[in-house]
BADRENTOR-875540 format. One record per residue: residue number from 0; residue in one letter; x, y, z of N, C-alpha, C in turn. Coordinates in nm, 3 decimals. Layout:
REM BADRENTOR-875540
seq;type;n_east;n_north;n_up;ca_east;ca_north;ca_up;c_east;c_north;c_up
NUM;A;X;Y;Z;X;Y;Z;X;Y;Z
...
***
This chain:
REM BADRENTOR-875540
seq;type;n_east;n_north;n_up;ca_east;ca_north;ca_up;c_east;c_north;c_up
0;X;-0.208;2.111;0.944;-0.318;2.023;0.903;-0.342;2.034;0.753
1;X;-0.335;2.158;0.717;-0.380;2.167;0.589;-0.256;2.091;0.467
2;X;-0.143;2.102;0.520;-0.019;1.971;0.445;-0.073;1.851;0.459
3;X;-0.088;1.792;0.526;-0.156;1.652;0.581;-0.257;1.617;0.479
4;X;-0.402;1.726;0.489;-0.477;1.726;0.431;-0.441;1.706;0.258
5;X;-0.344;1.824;0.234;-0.278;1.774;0.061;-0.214;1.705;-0.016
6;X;-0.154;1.641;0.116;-0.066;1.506;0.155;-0.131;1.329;0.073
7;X;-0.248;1.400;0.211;-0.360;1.269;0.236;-0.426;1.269;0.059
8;X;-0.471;1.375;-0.009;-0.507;1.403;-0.149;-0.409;1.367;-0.241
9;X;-0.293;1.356;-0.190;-0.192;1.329;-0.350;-0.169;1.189;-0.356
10;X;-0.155;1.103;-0.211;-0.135;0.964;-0.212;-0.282;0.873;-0.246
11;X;-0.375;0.935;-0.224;-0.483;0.883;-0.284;-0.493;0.910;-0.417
12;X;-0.440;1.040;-0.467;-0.507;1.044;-0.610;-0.396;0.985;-0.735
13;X;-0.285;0.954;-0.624;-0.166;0.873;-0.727;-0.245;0.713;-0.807
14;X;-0.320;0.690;-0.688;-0.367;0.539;-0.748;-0.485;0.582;-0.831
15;X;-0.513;0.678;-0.845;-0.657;0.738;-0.972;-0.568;0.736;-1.043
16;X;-0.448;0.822;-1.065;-0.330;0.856;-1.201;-0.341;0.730;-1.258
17;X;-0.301;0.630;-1.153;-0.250;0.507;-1.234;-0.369;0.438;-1.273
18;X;-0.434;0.430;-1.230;-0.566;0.365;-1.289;-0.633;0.438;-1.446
19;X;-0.610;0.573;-1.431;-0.611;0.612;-1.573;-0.521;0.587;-1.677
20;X;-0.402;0.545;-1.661;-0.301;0.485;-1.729;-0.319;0.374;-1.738
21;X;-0.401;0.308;-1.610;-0.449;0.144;-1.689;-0.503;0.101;-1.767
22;X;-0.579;0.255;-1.802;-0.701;0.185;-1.904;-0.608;0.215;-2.014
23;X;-0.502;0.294;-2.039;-0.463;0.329;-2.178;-0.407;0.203;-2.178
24;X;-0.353;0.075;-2.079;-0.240;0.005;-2.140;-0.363;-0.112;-2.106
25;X;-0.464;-0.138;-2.157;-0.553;-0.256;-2.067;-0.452;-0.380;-2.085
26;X;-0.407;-0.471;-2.162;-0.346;-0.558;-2.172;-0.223;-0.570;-2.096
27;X;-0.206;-0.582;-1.960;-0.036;-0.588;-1.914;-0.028;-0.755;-1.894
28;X;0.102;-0.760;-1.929;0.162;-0.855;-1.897;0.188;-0.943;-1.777
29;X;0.191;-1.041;-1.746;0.238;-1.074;-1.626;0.394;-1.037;-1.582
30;X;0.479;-1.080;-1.703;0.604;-1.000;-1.652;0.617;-0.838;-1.591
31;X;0.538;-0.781;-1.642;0.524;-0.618;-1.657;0.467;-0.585;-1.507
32;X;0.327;-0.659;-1.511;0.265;-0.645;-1.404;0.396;-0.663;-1.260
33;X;0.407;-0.789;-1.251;0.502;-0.867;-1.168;0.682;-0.740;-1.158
34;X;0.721;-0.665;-1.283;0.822;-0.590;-1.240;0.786;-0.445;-1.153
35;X;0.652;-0.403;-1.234;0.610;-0.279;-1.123;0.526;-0.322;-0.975
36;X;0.488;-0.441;-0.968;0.435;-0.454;-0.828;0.615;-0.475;-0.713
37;X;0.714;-0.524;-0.762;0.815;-0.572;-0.732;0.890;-0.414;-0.707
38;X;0.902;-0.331;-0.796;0.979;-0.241;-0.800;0.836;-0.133;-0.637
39;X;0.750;-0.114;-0.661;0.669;-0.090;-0.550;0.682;-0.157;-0.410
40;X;0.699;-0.299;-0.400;0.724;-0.340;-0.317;0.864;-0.286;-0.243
41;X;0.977;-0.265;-0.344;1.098;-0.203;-0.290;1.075;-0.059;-0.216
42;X;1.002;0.021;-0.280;0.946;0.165;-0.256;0.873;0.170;-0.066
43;X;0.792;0.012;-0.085;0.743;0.033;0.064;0.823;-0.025;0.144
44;X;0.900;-0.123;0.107;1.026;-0.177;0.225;1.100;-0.096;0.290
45;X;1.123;0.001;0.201;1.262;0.113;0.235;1.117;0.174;0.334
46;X;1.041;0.229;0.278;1.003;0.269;0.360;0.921;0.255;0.516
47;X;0.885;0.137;0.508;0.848;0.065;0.632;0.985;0.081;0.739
48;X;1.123;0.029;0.671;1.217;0.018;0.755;1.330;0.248;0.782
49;X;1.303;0.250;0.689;1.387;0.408;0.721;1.305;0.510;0.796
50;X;1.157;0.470;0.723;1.040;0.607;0.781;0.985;0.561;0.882
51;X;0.949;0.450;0.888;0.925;0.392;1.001;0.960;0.338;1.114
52;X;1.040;0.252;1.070;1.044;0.142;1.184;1.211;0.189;1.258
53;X;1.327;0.279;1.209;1.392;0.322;1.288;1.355;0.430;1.331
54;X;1.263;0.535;1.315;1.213;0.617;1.355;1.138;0.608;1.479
55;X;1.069;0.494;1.477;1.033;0.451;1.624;1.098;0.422;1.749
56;X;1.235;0.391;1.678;1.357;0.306;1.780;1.399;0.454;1.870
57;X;1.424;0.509;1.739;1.466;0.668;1.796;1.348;0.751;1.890
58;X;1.263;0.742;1.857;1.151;0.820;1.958;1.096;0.746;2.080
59;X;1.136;0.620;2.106;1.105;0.511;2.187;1.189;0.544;2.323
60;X;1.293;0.606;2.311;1.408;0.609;2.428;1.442;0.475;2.505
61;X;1.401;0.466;2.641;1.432;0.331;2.649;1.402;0.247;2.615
62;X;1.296;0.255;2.634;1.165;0.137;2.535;1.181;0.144;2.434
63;X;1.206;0.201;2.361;1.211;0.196;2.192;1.233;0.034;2.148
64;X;1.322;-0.004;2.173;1.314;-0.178;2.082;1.196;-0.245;2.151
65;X;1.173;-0.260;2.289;1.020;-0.340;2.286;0.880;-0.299;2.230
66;X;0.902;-0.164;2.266;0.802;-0.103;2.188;0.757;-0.091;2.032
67;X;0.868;-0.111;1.961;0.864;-0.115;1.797;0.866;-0.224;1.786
68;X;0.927;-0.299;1.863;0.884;-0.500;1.821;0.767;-0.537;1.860
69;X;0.690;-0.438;1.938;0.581;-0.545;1.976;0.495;-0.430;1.883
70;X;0.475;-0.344;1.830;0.435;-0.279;1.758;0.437;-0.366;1.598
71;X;0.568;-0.353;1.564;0.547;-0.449;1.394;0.456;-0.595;1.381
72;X;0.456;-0.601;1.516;0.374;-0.745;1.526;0.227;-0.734;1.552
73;X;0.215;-0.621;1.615;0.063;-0.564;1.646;0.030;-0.547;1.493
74;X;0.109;-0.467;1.434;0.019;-0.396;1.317;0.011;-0.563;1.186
75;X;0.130;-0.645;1.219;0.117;-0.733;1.122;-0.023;-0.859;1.151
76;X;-0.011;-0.844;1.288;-0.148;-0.981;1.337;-0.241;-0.921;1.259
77;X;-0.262;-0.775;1.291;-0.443;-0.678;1.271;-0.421;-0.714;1.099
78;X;-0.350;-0.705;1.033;-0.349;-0.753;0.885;-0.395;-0.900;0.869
79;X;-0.335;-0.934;0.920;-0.326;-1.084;0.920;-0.448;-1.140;0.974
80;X;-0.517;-1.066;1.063;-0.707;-1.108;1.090;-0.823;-1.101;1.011
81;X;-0.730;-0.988;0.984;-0.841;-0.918;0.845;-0.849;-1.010;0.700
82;X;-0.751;-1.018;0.698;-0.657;-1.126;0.524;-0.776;-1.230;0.581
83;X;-0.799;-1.318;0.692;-0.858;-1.403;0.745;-1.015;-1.394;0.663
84;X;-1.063;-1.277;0.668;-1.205;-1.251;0.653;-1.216;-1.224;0.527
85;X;-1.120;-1.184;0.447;-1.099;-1.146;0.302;-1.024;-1.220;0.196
86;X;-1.093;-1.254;0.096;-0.983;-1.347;0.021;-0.881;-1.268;-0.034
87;X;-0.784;-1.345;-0.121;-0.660;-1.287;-0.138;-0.675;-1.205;-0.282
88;X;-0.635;-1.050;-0.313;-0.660;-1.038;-0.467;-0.615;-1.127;-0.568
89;X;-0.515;-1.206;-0.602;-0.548;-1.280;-0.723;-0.653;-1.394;-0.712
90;X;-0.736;-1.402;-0.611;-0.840;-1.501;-0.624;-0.947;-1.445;-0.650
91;X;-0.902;-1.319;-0.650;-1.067;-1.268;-0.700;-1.042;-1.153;-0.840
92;X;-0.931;-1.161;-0.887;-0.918;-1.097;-0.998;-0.996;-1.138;-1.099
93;X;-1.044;-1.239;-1.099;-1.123;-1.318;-1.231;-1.079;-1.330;-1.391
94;X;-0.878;-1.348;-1.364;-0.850;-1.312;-1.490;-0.825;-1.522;-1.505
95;X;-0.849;-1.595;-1.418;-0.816;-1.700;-1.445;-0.962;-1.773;-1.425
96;X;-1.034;-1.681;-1.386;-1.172;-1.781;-1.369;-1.274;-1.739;-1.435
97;X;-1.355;-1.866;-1.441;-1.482;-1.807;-1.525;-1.544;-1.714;-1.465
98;X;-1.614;-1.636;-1.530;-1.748;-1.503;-1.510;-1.857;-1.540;-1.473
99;X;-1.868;-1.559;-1.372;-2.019;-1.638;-1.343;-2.152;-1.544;-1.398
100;X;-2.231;-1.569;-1.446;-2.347;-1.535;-1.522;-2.454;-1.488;-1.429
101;X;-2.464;-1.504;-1.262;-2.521;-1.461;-1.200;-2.517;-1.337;-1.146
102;X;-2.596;-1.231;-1.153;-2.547;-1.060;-1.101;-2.502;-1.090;-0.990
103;X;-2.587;-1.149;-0.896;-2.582;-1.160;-0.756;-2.432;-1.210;-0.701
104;X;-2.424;-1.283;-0.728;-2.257;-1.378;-0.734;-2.144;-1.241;-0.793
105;X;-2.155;-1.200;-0.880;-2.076;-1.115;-0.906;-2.039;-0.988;-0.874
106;X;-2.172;-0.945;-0.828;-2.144;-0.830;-0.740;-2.061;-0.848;-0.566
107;X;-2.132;-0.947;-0.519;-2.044;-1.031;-0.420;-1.895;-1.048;-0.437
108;X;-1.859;-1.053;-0.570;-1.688;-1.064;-0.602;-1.675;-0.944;-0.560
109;X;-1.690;-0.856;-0.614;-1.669;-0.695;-0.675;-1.644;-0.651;-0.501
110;X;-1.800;-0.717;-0.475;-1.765;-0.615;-0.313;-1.623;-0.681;-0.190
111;X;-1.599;-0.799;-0.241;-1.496;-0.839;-0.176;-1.357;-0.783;-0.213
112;X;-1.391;-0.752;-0.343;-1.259;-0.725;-0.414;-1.204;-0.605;-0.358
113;X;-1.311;-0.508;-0.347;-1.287;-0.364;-0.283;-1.240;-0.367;-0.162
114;X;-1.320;-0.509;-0.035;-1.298;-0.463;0.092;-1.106;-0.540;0.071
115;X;-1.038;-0.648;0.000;-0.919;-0.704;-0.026;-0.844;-0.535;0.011
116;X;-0.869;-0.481;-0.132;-0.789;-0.371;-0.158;-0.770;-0.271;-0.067
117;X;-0.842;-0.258;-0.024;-0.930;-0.133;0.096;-0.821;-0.194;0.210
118;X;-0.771;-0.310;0.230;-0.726;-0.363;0.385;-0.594;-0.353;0.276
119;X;-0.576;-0.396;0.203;-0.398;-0.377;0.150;-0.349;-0.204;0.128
120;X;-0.459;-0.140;0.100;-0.416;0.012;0.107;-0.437;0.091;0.198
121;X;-0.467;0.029;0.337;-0.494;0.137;0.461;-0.357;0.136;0.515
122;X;-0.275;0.033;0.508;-0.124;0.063;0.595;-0.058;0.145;0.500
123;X;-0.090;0.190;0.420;0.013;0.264;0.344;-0.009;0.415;0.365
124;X;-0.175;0.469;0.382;-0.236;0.575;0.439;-0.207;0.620;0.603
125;X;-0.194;0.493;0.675;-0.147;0.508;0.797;0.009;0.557;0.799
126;X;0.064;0.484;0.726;0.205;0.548;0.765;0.209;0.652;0.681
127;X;0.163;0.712;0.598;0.202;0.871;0.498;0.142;0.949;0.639
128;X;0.001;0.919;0.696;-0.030;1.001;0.824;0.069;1.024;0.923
129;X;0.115;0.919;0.999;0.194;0.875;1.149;0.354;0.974;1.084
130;X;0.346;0.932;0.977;0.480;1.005;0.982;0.487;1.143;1.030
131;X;0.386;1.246;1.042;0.396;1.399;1.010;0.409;1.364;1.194
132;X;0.385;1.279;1.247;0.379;1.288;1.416;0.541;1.301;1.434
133;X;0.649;1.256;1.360;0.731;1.276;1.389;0.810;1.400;1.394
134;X;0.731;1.560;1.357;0.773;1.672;1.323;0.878;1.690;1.261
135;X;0.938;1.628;1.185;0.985;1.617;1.074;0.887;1.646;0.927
136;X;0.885;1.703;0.878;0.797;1.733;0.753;0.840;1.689;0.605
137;X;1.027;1.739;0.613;1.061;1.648;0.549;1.064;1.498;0.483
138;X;1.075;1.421;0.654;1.093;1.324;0.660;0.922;1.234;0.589
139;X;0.837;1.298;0.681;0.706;1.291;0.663;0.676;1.291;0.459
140;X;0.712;1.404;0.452;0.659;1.414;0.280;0.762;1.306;0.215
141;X;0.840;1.285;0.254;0.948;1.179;0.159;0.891;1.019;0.166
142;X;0.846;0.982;0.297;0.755;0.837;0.318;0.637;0.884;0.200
143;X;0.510;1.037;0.232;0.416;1.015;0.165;0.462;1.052;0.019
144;X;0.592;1.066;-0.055;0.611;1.043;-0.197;0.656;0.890;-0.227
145;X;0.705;0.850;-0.155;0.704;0.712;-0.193;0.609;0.630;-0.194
146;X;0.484;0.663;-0.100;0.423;0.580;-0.110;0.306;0.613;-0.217
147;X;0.278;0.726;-0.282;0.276;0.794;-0.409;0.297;0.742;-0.509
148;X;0.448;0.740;-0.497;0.487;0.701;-0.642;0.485;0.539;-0.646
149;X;0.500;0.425;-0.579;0.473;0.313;-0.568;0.284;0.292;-0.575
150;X;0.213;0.398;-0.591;0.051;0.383;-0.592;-0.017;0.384;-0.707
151;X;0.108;0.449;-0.798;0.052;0.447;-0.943;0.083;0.362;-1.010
152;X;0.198;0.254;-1.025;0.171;0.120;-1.083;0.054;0.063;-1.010
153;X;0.072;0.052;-0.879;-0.037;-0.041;-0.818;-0.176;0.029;-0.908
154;X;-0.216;0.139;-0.885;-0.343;0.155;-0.980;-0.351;0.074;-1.128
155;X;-0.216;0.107;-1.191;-0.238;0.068;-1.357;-0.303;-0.091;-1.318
156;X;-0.234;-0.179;-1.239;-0.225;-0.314;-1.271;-0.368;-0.337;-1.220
157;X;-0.426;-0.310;-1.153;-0.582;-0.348;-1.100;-0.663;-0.335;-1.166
158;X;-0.662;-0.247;-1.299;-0.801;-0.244;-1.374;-0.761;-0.344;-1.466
159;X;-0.679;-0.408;-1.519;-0.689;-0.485;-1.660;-0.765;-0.629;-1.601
160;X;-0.700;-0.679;-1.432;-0.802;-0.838;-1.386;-0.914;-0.800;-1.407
161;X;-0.976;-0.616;-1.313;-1.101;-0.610;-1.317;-1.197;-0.624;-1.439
162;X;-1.152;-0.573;-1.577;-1.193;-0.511;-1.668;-1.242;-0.703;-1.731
163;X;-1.100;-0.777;-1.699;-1.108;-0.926;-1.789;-1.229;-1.007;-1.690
164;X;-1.265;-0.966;-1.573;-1.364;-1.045;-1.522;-1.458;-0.978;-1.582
165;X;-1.515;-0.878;-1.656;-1.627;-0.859;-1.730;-1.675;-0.740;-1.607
166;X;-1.631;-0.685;-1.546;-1.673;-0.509;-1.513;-1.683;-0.384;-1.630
167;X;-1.717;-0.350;-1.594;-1.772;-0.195;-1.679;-1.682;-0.119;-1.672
168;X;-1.638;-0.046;-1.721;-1.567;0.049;-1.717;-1.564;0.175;-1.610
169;X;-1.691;0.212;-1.602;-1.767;0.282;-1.511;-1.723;0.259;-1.361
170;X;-1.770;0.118;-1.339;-1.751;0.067;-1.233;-1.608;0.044;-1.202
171;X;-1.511;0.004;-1.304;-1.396;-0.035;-1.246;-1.316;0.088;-1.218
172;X;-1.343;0.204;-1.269;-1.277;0.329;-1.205;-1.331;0.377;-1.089
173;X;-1.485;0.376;-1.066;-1.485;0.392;-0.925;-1.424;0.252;-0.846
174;X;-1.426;0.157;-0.863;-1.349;0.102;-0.737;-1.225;0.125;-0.736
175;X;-1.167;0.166;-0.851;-1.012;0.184;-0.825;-0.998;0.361;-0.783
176;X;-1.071;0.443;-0.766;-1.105;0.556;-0.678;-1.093;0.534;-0.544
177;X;-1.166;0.437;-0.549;-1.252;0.397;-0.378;-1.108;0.362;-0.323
178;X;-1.037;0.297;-0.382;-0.929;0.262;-0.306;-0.813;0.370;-0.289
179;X;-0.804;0.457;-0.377;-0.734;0.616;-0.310;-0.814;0.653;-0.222
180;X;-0.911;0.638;-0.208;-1.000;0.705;-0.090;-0.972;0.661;0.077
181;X;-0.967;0.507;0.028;-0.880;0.417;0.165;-0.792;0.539;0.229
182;X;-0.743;0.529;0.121;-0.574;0.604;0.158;-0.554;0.749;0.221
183;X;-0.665;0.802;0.163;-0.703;0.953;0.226;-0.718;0.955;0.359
184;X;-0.827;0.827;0.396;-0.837;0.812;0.505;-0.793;0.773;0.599
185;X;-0.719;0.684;0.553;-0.544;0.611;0.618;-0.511;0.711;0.704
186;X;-0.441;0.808;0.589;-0.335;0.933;0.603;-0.430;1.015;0.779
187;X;-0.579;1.025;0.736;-0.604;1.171;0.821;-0.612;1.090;0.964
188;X;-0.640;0.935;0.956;-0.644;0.895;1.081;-0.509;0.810;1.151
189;X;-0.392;0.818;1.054;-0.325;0.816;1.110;-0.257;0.962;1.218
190;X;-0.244;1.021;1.116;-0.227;1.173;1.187;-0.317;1.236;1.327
191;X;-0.429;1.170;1.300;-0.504;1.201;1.415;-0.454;1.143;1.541
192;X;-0.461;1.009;1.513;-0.368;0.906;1.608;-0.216;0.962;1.674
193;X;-0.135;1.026;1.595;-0.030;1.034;1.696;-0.076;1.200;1.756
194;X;-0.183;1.287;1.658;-0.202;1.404;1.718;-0.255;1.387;1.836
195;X;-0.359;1.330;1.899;-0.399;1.309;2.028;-0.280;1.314;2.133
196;X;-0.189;1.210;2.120;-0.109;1.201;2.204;0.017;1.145;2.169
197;X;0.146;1.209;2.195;0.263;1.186;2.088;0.353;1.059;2.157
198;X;0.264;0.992;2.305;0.318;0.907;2.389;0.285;0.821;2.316
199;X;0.154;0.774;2.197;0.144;0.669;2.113;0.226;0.659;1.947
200;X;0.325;0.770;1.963;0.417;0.789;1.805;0.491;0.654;1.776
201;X;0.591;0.610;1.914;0.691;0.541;1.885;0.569;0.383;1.860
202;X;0.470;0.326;1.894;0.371;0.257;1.911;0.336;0.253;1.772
203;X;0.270;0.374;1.714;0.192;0.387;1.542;0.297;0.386;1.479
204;X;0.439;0.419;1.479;0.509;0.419;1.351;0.521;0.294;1.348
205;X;0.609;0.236;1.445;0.597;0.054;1.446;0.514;-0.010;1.380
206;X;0.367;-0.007;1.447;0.266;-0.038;1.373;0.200;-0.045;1.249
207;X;0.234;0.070;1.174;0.226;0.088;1.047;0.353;0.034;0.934
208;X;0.464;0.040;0.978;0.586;-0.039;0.955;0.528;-0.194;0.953
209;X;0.502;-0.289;1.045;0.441;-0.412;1.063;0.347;-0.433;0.968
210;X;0.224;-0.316;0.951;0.118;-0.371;0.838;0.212;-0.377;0.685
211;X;0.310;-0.252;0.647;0.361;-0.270;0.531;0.387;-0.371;0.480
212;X;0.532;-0.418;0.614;0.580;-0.559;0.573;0.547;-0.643;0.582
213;X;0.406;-0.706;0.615;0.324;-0.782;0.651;0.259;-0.792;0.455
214;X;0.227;-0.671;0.425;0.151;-0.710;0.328;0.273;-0.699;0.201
215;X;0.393;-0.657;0.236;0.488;-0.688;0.122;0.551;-0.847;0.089
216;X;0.546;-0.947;0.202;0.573;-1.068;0.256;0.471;-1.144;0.184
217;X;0.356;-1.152;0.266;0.217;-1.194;0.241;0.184;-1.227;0.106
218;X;0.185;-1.090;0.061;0.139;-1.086;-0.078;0.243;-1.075;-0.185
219;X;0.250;-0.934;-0.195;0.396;-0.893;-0.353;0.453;-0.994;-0.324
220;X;0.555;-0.979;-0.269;0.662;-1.088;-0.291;0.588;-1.219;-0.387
221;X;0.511;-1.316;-0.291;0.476;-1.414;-0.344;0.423;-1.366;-0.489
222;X;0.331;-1.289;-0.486;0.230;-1.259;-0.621;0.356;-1.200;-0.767
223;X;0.458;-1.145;-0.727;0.539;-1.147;-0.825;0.671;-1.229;-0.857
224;X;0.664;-1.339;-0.748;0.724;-1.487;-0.830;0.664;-1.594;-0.856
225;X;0.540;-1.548;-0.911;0.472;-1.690;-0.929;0.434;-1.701;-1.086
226;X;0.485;-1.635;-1.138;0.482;-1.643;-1.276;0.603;-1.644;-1.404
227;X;0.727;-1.662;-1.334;0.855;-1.696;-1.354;0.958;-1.601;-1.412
228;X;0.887;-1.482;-1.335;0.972;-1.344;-1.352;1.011;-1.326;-1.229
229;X;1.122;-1.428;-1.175;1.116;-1.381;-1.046;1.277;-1.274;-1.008
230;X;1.346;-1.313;-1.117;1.496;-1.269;-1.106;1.439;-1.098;-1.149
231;X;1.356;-1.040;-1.251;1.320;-0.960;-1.274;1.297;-0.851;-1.152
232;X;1.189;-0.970;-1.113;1.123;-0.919;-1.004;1.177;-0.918;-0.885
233;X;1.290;-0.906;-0.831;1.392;-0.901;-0.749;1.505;-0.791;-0.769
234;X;1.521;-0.797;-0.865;1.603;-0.629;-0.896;1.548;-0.535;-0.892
235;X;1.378;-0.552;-0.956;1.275;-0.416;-0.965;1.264;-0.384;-0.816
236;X;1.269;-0.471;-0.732;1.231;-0.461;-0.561;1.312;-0.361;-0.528
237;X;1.496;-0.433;-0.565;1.634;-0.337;-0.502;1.605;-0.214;-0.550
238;X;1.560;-0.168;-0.722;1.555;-0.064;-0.810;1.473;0.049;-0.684
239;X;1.345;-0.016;-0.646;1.279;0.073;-0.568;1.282;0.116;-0.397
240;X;1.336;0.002;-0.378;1.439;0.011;-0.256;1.559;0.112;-0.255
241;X;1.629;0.148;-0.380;1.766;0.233;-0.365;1.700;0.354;-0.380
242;X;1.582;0.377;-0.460;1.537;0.478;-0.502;1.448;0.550;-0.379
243;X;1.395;0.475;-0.278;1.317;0.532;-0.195;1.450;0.574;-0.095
244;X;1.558;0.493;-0.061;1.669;0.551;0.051;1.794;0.712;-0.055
245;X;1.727;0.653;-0.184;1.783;0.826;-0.238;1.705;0.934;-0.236
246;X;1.605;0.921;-0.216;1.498;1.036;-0.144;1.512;1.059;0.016
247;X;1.502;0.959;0.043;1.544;0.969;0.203;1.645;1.023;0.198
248;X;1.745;0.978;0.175;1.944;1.067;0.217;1.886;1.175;0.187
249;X;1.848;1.253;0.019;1.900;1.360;-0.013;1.782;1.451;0.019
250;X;1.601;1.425;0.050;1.537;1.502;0.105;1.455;1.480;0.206
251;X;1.516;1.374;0.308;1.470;1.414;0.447;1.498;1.485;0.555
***
């Protein structure tokens, strides 16, 4: 428990790292932005599909393929209900819209903005958790470094929309806190989840696999070809894709 627990602390506090590095670079680029969300996106593919989603096949026995297919689809709908109730982050980044002059209205952004982020960073906490169900520890710490090291661009790039919609400084580091915090919590309740009972492992890894690629589809992808870095942003994907299955080969 107490790995889990330091586990659950490093993948949350990767997106604080990067958020402190956001403020040193406030101005990013859209190309820039668009190659590290892309090269992240590669980081969680590999890992949705190596840490996850064959890992399930394997612990599934017979069932294993219905069970992990109806699992990636479970975990992608529960995303996909939620996205429903939440607008999408670049609609509420406020780097293309006016600042509305009303507190009230704006705090209303702010709090949507958090619950956006909060639902795009819980599948990533779930699977750094679900993995340790597989008693593999290895395997387990290699998903929660990837999803680590793919947390600290994601931090940098979130404070420069926040900062250009006219947030505080103050404020925009705690929400970009709040959202490692997601992740803490991700992690301990995923772990809890397969600790109860290890008959729901092959079920949660699936599941957490489904929310990844659900929100790598959904969102990255689209959000880093829409600004005409897309060839860029397609190698940065493979870059972090080869890089998460060379952690996998050489330390799981």
């Amino acid at each position: 428990m107490q790995m889990v627990l330091l586990t659950a602390l490093g993948v949350g506090g990767a997106t604080v790292i990067g958020a402190i590095l956001g403020f040193a670079f406030k101005k990013i680029s859209h190309r820039f932005s668009d190659i590290v969300l892309s090269f992240a996106a590669g980081v969680m593919l590999a890992a949705a599909v190596i840490g996850l989603i064959l890992p399930s096949l394997e612990y599934g026995g017979k069932t294993g393929l219905p069970v992990t297919v109806v699992g990636i689809f479970c975990g992608a709908l529960c995303l996909n209900l939620l996205d429903r109730l939440v607008p999408h982050l670049h609609r509420l980044s406020g780097v293309d819209q006016e600042v509305h002059p009303d507190q009230t209205a704006k705090l209303n952004k702010i709090l949507l903005f958090v619950m956006a982020i909060a639902i795009h960073n819980l599948p990533e906490g779930l699977a750094a958790g679900v993995g340790f169900g597989t008693g593999n520890p290895g395997e387990a710490l290699t998903i929660a470094a990837g999803i680590a090291l793919q947390n600290i661009p994601e931090g940098m790039v979130i404070i420069a929309p926040m900062l250009a919609a006219g947030m505080g400084k103050g404020r925009t580091f705690v929400i970009a806190m709040m959202t490692g915090v997601v992740e803490v919590l991700g992690t301990l309740l995923g772990y809890l989840a397969v600790s109860v009972s290890t008959a729901v492992l092959p079920f949660a890894l699936a599941f957490a696999g489904g929310t990844m690629l659900y929100v790598i589809s959904d969102e990255m992808i689209p959000e880093t070809h829409a600004h005409g870095s897309e060839r860029g942003a397609t190698y940065s994907l493979l870059a972090g894709f080869a890089l998460m299955l060379a952690m996998s080969h050489y330390l799981g």
